[in-house]
DSSP file (Angstrom, degrees, kcal/mol; ACC not computed):
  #  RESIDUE AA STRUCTURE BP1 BP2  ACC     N-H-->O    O-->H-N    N-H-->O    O-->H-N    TCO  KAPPA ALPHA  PHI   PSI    X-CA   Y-CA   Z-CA
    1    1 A X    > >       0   0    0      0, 0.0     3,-2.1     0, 0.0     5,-1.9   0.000 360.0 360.0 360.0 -24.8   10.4   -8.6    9.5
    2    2 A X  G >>5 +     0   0    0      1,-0.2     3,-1.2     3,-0.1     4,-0.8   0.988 360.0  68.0 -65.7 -50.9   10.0   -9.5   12.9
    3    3 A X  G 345S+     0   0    0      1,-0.3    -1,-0.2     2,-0.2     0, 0.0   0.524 105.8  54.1  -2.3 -41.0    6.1   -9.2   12.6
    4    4 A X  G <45S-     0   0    0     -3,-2.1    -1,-0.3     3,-0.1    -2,-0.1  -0.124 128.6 -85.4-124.3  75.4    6.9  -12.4   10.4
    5    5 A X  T <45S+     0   0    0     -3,-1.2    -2,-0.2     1,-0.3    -3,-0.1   0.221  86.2 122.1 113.6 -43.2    8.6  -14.6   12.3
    6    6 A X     << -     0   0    0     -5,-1.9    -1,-0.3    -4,-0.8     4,-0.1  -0.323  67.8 -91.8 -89.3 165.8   12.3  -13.4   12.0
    7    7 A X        -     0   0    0      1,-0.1     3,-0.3     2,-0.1    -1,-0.1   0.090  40.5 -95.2 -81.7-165.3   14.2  -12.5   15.0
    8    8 A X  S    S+     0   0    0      1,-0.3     2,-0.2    -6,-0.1    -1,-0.1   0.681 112.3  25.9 -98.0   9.0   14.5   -9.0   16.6
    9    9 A X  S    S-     0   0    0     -7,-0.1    -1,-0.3     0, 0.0    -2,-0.1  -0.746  92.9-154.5-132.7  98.6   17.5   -7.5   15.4
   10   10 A X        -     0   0    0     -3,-0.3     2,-0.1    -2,-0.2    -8,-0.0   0.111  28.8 -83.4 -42.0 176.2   18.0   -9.4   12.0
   11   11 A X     >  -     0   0    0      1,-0.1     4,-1.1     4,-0.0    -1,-0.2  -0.381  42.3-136.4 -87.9 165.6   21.1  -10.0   10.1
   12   12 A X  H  > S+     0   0    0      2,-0.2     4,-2.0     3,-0.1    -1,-0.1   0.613 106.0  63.9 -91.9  -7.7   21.8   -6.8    8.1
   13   13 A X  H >> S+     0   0    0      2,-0.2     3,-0.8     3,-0.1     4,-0.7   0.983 101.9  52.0 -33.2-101.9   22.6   -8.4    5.5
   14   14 A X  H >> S+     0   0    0      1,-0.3     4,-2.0     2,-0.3     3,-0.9   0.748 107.7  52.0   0.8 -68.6   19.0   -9.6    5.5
   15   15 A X  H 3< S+     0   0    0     -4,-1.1     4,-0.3     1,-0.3    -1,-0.3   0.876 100.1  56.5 -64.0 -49.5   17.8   -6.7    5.7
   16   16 A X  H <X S+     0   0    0     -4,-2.0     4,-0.8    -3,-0.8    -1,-0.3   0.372 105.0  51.8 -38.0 -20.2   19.5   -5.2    3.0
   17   17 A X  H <X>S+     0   0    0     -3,-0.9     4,-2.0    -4,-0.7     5,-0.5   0.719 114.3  52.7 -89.7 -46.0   18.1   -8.1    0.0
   18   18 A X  H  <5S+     0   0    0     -4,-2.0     4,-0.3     2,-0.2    -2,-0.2   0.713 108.1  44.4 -87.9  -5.2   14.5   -7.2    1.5
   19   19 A X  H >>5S+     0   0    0     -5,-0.3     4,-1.4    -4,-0.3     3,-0.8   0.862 117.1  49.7 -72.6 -66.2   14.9   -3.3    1.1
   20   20 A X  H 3<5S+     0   0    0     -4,-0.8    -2,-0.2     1,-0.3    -3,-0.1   0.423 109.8  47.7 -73.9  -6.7   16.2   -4.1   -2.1
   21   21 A X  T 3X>S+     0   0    0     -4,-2.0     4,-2.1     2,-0.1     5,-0.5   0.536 115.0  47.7 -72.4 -32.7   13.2   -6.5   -3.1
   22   22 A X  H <><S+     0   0    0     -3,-0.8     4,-1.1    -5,-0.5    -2,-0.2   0.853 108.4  47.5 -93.6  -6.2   10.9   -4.2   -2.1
   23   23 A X  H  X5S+     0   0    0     -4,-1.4     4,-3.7     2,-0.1    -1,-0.3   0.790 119.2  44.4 -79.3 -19.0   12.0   -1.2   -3.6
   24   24 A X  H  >5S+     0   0    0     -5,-0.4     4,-2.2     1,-0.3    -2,-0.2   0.920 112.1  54.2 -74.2 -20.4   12.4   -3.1   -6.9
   25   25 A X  H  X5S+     0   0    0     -4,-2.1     4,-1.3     2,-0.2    -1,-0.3   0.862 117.5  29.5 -74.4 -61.4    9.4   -4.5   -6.3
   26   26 A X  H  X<S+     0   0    0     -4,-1.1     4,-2.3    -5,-0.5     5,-0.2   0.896 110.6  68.5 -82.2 -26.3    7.3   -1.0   -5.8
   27   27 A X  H  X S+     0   0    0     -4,-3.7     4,-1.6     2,-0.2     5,-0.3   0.938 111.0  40.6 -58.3 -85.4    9.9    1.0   -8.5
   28   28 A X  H  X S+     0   0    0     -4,-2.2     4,-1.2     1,-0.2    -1,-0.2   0.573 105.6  53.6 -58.5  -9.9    8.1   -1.5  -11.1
   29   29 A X  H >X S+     0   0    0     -4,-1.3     3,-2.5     2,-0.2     4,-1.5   0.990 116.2  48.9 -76.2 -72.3    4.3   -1.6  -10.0
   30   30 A X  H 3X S+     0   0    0     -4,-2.3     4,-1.0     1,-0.3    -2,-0.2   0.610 110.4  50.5 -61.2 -24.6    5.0    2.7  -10.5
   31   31 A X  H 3< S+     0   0    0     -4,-1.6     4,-0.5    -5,-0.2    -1,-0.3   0.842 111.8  54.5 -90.3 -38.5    6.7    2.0  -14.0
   32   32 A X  H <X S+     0   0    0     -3,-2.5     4,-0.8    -4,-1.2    -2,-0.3   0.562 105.7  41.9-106.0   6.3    3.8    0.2  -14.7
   33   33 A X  H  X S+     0   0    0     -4,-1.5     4,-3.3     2,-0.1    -1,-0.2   0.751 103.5  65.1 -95.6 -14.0    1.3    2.1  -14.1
   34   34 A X  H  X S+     0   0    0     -4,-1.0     4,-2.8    -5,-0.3     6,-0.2   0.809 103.4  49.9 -49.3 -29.7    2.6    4.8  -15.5
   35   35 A X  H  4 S+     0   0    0     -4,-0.5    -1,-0.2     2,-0.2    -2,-0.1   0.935 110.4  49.0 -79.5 -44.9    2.5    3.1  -18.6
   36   36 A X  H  < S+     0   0    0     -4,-0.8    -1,-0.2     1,-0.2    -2,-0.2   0.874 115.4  47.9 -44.1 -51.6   -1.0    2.2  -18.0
   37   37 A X  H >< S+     0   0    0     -4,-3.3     2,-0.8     1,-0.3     3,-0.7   0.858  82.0 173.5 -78.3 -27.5   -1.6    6.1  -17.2
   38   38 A X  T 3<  +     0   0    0     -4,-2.8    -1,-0.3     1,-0.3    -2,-0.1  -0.597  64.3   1.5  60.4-111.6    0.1    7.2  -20.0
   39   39 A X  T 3  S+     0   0    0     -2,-0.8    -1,-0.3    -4,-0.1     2,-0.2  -0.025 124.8  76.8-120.8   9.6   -0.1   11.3  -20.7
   40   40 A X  S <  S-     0   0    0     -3,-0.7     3,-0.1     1,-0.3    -3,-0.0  -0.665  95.8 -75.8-133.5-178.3   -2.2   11.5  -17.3
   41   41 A X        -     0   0    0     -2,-0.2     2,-0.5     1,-0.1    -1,-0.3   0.187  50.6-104.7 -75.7-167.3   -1.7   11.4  -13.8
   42   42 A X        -     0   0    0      4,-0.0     2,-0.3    -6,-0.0    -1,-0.1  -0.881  49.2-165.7-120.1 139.5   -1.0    7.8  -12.0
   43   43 A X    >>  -     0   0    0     -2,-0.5     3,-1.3   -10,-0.1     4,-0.9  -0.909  37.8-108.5-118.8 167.8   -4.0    6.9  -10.3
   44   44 A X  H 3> S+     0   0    0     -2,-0.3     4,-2.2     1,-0.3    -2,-0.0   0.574 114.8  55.5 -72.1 -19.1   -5.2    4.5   -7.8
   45   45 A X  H 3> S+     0   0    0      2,-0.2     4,-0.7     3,-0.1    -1,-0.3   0.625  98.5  56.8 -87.6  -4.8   -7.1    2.4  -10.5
   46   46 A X  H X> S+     0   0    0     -3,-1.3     4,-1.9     2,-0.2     3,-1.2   0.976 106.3  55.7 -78.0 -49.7   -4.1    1.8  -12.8
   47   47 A X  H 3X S+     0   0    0     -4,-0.9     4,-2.3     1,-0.3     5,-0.3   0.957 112.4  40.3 -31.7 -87.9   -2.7    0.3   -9.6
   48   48 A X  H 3X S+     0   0    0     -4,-2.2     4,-0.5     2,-0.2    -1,-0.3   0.816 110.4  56.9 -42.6 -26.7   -5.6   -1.8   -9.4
   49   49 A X  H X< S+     0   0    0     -3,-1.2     3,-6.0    -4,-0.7     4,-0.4   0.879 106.7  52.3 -72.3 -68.4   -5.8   -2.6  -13.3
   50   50 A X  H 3< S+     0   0    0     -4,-1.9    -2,-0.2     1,-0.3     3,-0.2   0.720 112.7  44.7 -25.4 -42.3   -2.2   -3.9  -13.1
   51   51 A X  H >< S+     0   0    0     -4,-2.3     3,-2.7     1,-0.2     7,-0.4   0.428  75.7 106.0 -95.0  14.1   -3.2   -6.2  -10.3
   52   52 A X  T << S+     0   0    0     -3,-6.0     3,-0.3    -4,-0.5    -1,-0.2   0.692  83.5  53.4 -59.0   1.5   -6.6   -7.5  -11.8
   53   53 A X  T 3  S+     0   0    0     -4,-0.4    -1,-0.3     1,-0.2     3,-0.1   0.229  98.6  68.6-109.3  25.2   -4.6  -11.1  -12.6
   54   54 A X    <>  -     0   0    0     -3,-2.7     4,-2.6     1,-0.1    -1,-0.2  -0.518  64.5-175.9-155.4  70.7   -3.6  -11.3   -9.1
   55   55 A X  H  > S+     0   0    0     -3,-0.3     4,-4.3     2,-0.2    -1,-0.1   0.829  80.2  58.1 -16.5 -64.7   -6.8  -12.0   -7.0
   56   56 A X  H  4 S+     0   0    0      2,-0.2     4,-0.4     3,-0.2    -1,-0.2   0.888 116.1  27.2 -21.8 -84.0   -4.6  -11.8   -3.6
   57   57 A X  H >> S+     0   0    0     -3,-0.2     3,-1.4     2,-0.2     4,-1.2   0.941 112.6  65.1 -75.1 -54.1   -3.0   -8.4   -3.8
   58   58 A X  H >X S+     0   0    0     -4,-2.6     4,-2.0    -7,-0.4     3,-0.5   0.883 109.1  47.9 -29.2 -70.8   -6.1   -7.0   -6.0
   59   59 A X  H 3X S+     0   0    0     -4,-4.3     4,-2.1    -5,-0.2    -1,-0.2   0.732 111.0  45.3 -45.4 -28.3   -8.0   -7.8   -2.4
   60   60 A X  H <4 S+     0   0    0     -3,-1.4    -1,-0.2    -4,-0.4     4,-0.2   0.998 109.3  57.4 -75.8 -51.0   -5.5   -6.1    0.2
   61   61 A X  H XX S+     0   0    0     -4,-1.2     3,-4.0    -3,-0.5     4,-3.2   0.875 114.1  37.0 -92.4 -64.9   -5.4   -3.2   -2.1
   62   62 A X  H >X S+     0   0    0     -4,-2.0     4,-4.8    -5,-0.3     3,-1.5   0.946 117.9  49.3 -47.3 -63.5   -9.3   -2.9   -1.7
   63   63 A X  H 3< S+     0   0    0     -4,-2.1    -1,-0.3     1,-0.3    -2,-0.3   0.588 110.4  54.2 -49.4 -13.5   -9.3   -3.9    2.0
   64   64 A X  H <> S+     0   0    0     -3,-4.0     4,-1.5     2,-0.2    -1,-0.3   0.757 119.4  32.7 -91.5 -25.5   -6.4   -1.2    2.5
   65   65 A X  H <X S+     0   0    0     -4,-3.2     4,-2.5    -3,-1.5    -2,-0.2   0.897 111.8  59.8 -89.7 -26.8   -8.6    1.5    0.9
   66   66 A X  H  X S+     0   0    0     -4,-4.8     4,-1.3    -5,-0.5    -1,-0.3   0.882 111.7  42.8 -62.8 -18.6  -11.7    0.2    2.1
   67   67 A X  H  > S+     0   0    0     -5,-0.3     4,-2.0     2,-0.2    -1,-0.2   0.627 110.5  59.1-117.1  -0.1  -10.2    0.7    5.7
   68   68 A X  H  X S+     0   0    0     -4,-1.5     4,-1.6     2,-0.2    -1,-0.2   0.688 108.3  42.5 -38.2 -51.3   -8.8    4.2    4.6
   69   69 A X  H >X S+     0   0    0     -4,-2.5     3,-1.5     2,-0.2     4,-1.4   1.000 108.6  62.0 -74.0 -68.3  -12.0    5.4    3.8
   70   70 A X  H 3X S+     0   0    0     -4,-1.3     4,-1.3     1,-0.3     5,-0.3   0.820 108.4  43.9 -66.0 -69.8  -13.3    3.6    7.3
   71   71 A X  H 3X S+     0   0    0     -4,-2.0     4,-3.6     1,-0.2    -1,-0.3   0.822 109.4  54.2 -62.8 -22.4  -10.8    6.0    9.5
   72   72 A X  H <X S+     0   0    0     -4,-1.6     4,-2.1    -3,-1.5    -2,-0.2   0.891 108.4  45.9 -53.3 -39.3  -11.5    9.0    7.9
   73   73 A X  H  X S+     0   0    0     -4,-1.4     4,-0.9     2,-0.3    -1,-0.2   0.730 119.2  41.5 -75.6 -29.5  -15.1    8.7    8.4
   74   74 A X  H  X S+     0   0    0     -4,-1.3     4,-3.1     2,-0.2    -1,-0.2   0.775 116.4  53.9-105.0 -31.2  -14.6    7.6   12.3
   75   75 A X  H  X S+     0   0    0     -4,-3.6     4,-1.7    -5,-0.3     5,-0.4   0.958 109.4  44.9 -57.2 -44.0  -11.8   10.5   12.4
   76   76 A X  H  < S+     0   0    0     -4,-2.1     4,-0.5     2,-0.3    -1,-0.2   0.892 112.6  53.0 -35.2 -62.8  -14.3   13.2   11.0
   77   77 A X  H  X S+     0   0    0     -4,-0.9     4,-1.4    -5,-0.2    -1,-0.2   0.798 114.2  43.2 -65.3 -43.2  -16.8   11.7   13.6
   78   78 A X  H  X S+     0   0    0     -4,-3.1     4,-2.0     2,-0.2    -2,-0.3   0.929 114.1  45.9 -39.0 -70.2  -14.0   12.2   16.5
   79   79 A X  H  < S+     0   0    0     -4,-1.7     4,-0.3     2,-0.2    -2,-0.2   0.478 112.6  49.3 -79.3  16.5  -12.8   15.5   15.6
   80   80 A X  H >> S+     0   0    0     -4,-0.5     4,-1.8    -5,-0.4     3,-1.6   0.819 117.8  49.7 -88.2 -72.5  -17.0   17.0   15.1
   81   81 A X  H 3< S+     0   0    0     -4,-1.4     4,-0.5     1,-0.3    -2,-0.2   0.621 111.8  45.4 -39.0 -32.8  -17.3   15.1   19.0
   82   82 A X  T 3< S+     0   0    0     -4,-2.0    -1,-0.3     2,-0.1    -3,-0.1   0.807 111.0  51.2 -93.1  -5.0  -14.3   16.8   20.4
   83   83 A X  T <4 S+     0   0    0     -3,-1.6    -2,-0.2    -4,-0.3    -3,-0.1   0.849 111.9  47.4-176.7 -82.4  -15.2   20.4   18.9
   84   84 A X     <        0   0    0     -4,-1.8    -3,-0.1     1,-0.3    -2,-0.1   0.901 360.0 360.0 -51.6 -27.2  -18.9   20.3   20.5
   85   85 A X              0   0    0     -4,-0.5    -1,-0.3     0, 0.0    -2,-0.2   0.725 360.0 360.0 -88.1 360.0  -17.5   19.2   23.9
């Protein structure tokens, strides 16, 4: 919270309504992709179907994986470079 703004030891209080938005928050993006997944596993594209009406988050989601994929690829490239030396 500080990250946006808020001070550095918040109220707890506070803190407590934003735990408790954000679990409710992620409990129902999970509920509904399940539903989306049906009889199969939960994957990372029911996540993304769910959010196809919501431009915003559809775009972090990409930008989080696109930059997932992005450290593996420079970790891989690190641990081959420490290995040879």
């Amino acid at each position: 919270m500080y990250g946006f703004g808020d001070e550095p030891d918040p109220a707890p209080d506070t803190v407590n309504v934003m735990e408790e938005l954000v679990n409710d928050y992620i409990t129902e993006m999970c509920l509904k992709a399940s539903k989306v997944a049906k009889d199969r596993k939960v994957t990372v594209e029911d996540f993304k179907f769910i959010l196809r009406n919501d431009s915003k988050k559809l775009a972090r989601v990409e930008e989080l994986l696109f930059m997932e994929k992005d450290i593996k690829t420079a970790r891989k490239t690190f641990d081959v470079n420490e290995i040879e030396n």
